[in-house]
C-alpha positions as a Markdown table, in Angstrom:
| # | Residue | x | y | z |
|---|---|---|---|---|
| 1 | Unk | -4.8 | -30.3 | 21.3 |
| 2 | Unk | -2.0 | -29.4 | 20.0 |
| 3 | Unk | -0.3 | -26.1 | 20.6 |
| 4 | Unk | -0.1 | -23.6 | 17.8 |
| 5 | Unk | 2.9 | -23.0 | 16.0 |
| 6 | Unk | 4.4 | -19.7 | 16.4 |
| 7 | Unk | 4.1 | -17.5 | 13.0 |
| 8 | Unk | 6.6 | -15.0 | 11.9 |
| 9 | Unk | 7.8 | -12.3 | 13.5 |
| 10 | Unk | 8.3 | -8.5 | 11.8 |
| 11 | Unk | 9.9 | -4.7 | 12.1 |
| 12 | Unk | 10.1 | -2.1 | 10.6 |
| 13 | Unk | 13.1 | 0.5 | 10.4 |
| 14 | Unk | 13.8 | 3.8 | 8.2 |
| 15 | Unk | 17.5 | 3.2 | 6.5 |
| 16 | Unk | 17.4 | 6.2 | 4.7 |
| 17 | Unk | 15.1 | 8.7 | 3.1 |
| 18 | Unk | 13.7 | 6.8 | 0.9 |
| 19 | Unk | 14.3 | 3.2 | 2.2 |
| 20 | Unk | 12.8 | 1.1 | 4.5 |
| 21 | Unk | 13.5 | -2.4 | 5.9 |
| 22 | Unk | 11.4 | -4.9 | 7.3 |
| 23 | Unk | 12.8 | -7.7 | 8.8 |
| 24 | Unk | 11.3 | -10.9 | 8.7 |
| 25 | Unk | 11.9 | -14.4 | 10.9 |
| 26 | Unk | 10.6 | -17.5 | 9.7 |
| 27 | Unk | 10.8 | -19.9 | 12.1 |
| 28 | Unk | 11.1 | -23.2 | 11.3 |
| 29 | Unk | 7.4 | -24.5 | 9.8 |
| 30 | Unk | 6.4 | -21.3 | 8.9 |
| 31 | Unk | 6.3 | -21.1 | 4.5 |
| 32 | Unk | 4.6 | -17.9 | 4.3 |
| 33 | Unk | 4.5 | -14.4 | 4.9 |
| 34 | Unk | 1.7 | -11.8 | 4.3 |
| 35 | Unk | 1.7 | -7.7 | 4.1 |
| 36 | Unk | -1.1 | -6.6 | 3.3 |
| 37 | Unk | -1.0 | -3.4 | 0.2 |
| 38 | Unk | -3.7 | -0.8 | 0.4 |
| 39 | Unk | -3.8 | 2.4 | -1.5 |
| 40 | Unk | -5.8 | 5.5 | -1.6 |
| 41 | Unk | -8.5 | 4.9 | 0.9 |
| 42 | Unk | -9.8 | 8.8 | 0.7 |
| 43 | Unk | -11.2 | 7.4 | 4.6 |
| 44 | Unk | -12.6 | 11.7 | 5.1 |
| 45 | Unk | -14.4 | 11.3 | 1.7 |
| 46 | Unk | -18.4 | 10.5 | 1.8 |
| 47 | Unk | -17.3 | 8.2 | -1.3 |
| 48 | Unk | -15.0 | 6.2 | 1.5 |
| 49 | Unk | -16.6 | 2.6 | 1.4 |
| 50 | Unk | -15.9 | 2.1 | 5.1 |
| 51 | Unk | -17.2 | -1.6 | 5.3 |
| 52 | Unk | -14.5 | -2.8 | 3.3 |
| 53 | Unk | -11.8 | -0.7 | 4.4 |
| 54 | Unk | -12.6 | -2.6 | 7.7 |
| 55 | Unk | -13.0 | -5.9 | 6.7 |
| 56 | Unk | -9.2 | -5.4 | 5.0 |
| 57 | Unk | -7.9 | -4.0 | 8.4 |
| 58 | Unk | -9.9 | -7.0 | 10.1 |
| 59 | Unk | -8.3 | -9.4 | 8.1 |
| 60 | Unk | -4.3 | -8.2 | 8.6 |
| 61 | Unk | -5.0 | -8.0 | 12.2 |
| 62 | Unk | -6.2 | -11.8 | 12.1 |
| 63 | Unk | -3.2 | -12.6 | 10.2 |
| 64 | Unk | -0.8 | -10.9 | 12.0 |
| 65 | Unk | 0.2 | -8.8 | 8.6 |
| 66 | Unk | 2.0 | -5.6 | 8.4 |
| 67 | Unk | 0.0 | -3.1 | 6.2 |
| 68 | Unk | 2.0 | -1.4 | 3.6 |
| 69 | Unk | -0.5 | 1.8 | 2.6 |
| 70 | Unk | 0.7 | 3.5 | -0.8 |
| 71 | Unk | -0.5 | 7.1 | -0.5 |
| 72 | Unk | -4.0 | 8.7 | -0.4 |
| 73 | Unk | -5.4 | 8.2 | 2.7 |
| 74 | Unk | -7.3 | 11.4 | 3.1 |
| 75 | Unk | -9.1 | 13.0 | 0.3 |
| 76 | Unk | -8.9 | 16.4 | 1.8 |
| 77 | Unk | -9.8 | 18.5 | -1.0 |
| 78 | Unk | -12.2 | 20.8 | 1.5 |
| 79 | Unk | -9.2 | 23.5 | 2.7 |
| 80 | Unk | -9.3 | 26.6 | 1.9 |
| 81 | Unk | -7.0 | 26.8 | -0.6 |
| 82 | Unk | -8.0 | 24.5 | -2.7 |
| 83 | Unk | -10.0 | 25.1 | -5.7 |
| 84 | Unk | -11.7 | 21.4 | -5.9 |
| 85 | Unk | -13.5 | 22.5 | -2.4 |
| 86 | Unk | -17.1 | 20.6 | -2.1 |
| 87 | Unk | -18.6 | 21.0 | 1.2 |
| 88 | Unk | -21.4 | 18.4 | 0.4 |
| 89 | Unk | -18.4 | 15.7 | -0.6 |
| 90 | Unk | -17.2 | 15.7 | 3.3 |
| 91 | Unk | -18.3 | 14.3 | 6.1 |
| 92 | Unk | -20.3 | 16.0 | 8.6 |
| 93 | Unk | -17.8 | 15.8 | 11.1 |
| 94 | Unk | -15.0 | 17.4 | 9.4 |
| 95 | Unk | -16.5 | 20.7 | 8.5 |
| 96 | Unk | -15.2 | 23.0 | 11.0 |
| 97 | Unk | -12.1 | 25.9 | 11.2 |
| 98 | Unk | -9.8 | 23.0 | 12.1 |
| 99 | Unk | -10.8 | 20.9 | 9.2 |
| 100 | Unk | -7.3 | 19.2 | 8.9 |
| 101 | Unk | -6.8 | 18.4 | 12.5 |
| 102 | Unk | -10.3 | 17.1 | 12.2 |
| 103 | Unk | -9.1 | 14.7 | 9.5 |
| 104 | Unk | -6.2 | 13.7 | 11.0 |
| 105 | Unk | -8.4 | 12.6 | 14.4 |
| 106 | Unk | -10.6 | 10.6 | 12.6 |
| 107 | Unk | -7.9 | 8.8 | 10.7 |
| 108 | Unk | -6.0 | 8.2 | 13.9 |
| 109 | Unk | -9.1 | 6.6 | 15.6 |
| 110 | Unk | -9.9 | 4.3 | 12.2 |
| 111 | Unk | -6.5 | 2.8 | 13.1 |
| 112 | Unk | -5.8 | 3.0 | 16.4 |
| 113 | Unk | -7.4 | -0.8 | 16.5 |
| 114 | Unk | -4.8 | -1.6 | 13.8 |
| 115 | Unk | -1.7 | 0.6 | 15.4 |
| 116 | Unk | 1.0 | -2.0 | 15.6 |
| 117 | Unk | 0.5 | -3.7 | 12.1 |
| 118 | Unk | 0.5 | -0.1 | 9.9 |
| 119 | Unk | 4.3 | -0.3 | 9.0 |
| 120 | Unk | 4.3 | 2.2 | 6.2 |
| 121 | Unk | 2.4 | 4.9 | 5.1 |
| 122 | Unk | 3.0 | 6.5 | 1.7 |
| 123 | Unk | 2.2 | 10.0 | 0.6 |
| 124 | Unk | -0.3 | 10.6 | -2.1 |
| 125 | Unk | -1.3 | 13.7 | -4.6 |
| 126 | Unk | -4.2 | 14.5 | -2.3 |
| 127 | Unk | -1.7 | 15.0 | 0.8 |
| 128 | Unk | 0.7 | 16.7 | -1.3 |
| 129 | Unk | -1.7 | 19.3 | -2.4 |
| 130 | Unk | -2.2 | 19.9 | 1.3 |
| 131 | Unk | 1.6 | 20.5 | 2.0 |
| 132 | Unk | 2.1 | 22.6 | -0.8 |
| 133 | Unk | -1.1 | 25.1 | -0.4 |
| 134 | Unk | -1.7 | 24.7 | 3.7 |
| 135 | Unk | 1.7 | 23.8 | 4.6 |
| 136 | Unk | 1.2 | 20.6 | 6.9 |
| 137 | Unk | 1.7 | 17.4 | 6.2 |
| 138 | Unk | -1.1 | 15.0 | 7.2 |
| 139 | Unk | 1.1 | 11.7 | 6.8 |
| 140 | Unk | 3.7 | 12.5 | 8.9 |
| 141 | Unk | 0.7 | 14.1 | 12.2 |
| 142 | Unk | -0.8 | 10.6 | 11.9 |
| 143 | Unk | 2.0 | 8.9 | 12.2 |
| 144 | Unk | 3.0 | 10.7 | 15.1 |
| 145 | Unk | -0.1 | 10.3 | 16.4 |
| 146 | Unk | -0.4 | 7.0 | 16.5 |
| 147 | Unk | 3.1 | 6.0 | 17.1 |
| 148 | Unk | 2.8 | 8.5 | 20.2 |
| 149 | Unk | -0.4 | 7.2 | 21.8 |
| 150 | Unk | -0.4 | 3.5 | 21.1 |
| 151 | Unk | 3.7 | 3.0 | 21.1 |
| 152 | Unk | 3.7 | 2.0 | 17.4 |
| 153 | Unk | 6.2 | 2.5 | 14.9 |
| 154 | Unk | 4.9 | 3.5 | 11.9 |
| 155 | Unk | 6.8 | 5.0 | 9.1 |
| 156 | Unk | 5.9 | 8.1 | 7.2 |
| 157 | Unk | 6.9 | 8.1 | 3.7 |
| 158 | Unk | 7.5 | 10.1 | 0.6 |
| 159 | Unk | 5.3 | 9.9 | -2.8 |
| 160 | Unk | 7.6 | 7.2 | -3.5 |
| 161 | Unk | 10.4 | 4.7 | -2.5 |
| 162 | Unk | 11.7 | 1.3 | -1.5 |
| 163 | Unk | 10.8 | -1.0 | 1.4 |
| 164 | Unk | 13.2 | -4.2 | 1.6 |
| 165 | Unk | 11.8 | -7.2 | 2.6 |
| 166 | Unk | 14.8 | -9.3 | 4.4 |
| 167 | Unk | 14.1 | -12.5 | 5.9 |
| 168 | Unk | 15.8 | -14.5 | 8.5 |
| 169 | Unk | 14.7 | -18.2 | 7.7 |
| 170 | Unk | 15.2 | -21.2 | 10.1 |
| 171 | Unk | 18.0 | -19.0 | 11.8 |
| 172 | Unk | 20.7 | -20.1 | 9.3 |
| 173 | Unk | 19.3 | -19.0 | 5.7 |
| 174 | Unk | 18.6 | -15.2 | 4.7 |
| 175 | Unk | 17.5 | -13.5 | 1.4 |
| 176 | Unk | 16.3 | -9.9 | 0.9 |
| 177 | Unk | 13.3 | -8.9 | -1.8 |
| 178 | Unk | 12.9 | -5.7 | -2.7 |
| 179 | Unk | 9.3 | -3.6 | -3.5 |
| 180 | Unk | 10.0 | -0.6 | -5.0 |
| 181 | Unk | 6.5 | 1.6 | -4.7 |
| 182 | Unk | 5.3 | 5.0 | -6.0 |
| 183 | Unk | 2.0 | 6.8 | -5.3 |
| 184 | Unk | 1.8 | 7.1 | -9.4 |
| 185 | Unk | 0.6 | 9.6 | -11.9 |
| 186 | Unk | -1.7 | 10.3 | -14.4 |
| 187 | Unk | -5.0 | 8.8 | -15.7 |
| 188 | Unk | -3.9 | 5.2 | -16.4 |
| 189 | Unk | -5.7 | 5.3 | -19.7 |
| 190 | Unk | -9.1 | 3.6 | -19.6 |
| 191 | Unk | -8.6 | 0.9 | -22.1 |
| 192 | Unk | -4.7 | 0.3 | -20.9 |
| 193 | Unk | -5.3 | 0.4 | -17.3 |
| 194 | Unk | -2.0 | 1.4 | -16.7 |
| 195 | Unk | -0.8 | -1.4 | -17.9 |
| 196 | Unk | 1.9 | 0.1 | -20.3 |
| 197 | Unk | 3.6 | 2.1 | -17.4 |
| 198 | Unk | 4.3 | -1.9 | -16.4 |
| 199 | Unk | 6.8 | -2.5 | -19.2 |
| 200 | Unk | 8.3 | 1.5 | -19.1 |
| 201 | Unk | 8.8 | 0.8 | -15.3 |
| 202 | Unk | 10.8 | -2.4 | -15.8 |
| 203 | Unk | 13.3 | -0.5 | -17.8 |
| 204 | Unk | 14.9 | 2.0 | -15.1 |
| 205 | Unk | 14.1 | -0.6 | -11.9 |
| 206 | Unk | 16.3 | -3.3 | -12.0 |
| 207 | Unk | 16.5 | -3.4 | -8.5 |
| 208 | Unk | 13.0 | -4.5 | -8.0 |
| 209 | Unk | 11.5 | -7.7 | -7.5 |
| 210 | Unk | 8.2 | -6.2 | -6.8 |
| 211 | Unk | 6.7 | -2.7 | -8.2 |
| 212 | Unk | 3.4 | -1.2 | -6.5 |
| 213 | Unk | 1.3 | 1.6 | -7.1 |
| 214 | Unk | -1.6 | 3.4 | -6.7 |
| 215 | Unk | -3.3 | 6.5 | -7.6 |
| 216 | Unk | -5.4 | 5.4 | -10.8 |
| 217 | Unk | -7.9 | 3.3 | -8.5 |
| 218 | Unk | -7.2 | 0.2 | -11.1 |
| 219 | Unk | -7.5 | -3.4 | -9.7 |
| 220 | Unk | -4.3 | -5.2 | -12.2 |
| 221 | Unk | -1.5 | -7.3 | -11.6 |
| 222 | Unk | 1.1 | -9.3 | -13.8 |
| 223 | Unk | 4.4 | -10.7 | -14.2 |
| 224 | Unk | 7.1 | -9.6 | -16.7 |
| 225 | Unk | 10.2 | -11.6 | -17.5 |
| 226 | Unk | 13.5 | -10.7 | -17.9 |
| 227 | Unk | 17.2 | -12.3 | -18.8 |
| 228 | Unk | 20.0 | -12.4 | -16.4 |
| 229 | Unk | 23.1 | -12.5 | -17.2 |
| 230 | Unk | 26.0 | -13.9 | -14.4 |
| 231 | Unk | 29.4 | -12.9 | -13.9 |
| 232 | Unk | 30.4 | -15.8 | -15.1 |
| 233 | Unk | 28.6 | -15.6 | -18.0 |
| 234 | Unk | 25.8 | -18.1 | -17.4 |
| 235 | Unk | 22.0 | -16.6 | -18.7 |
| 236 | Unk | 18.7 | -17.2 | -16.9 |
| 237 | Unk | 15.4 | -15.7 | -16.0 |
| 238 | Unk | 13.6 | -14.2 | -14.2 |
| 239 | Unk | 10.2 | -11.8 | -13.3 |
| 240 | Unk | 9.2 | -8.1 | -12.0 |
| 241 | Unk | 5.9 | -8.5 | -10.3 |
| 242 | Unk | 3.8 | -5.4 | -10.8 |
| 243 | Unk | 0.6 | -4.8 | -8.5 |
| 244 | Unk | -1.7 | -2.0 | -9.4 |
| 245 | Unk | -3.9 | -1.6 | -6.2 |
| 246 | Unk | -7.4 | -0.8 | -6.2 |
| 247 | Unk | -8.9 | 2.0 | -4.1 |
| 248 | Unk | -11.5 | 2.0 | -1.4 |
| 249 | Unk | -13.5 | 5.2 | -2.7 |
| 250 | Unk | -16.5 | 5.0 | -4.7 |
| 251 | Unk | -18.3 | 8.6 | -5.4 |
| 252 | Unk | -20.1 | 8.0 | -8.5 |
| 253 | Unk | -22.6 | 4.9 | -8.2 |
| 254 | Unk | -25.6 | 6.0 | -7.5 |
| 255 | Unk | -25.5 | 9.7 | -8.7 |
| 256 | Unk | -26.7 | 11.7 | -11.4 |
| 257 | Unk | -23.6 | 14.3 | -11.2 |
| 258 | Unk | -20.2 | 13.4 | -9.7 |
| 259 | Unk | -16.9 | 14.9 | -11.5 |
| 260 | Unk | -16.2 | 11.4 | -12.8 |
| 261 | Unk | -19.7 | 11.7 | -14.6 |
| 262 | Unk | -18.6 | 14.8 | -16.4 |
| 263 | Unk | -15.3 | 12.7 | -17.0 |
| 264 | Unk | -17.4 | 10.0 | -18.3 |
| 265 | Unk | -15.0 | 8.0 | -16.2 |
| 266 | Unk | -15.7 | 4.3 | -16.1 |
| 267 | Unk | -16.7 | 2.7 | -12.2 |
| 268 | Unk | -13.6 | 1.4 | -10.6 |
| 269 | Unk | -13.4 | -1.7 | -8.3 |
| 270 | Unk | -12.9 | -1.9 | -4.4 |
| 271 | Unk | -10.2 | -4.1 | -2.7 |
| 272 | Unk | -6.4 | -4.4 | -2.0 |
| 273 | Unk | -4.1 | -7.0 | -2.4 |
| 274 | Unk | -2.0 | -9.0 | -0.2 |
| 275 | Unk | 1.5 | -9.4 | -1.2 |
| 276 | Unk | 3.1 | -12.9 | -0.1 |
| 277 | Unk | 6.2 | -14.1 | 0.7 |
| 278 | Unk | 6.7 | -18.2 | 0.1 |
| 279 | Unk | 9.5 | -20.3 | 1.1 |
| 280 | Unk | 11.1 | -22.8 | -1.8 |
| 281 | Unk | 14.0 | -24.4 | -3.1 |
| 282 | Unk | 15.3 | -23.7 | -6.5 |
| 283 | Unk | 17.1 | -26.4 | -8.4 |
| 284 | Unk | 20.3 | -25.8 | -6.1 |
| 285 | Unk | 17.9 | -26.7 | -3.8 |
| 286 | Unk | 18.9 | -23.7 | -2.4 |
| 287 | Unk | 16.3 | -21.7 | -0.2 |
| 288 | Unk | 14.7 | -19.2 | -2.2 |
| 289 | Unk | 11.8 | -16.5 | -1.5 |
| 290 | Unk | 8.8 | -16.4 | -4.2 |
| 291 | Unk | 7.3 | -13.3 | -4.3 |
| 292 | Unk | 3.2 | -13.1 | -5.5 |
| 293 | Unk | 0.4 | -10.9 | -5.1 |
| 294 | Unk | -3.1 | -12.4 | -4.7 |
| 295 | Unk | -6.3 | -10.3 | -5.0 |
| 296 | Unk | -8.5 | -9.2 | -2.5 |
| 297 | Unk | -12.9 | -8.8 | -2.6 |
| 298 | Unk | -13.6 | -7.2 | 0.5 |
| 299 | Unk | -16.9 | -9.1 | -0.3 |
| 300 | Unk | -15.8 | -12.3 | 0.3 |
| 301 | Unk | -14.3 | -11.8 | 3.2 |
């Protein structure tokens, strides 16, 4: 038998506020890389659908992925400040005086399993509810937590920013991609599906390769095109991926009143997506990266 070929190698570092690198090597063989983008997983909710949340952590740890989370991972609405406070939405385990330490422990169990591939963890609108009406921030005690008791290094993050993707191929090439992410806003319009924000986006990120969010629980991804223009004054083209990724809560199927009921809000699909990296050669026959995003069905997994 022959032995297996090594895969790539990652780490993750903070540069700056809102910037974070991970560096990639590709040894030589190796044509793709994998991170895996989830996005609010509400895990305290009793909506949480915990069997695919698990089969997605399951399958980065398989592929050796980093997981790139964009916000939302508690629901935390139960404080007791805050005025969308449901007792019968949480889980028997959190109710108690020290509801958000409670929250916090579960959370850190869920991924203690999956410690050394959480690179990044955004912050969502449920955590910054939290912050602004209990003062604590939940992101930033789980990732102490787990970076203290398992020796990983996960990175905290705002509502929104960049990670840089810069890869070391074959020890002689390198090239740099860039995913600018935000947790997101509003309702995402029910016909639309957030798809317009794609196009408005475009126009004040020219930075980006890639663009992710979360926060309307939408399942969408596309390509827009765009002309480039050298310094030399030669046009081509190119594309902005945009990823909309799905959320892992589902607290309406089933029930004869929810708040999405009196919303009249549509059911929204499970899943996440994972983002890949692939090695080619453009006409130069240069090395180039190709960015994508593939869909995820926790089912099929």
């Amino acid at each position: 038998m022959k032995p297996k070929k090594p895969g790539a190698s990652w780490a993750v570092s903070p540069v700056s506020s809102v910037c974070s690198i991970v560096r990639v090597n590709m040894p030589t063989g190796v044509k793709v890389f994998r991170a895996l983008l989830l996005s609010d997983v509400h895990i305290d909710s009793k909506g949480h659908v915990d069997r695919s949340h698990r089969k997605l952590l399951d399958a980065a740890k398989a592929a050796g992925a980093p997981i790139i989370k964009l916000g939302d991972t508690f629901d935390a609405m139960q404080g007791p400040h805050d005025k969308r406070a449901d007792k019968g939405a949480t889980k028997d385990e959190h109710n108690g005086a020290d509801y958000f330490d409670r929250l916090v422990n579960t959370a850190a169990d869920v991924y203690a399993p999956y410690a050394h591939l959480l690179a990044y963890i955004g912050t969502g609108n449920h955590e910054t509810a939290v912050l602004k009406h209990s003062g604590t921030n939940l992101i930033t005690r789980l990732c102490e937590r787990l970076n203290m008791k398992h020796g990983a290094k996960v990175v905290p993050g705002g509502y929104r920013g960049w990670i840089k993707f810069q890869f070391n191929i074959r020890d002689s090439s390198r090239t740099a991609k860039n995913l600018y992410w935000c947790h997101g806003a509003g309702g995402g319009g029910e016909v639309s599906m957030g798809v317009l924000k794609f196009k408005r986006r475009q126009t004040y990120l020219p930075d980006a390769d890639i663009v992710a969010t979360g926060h309307i629980h939408e399942d969408v991804n596309a390509r827009v095109a765009r002309y480039r223009l050298s310094d030399q004054g030669f046009e081509s083209s190119d594309s902005i991926l945009h990823v909309s990724v799905p959320s892992l809560k589902d607290s309406q199927t089933g029930k004869a009143f929810s708040w999405e009921h009196e919303k009249e809000m549509p059911p929204k699909c499970d899943g996440a997506y994972w983002l890949t990296f692939t090695v080619a050669s453009n006409e130069s026959r240069a090395t180039i990266i190709v960015p994508n995003a593939h869909r995820i069905i926790p089912a099929e997994l």
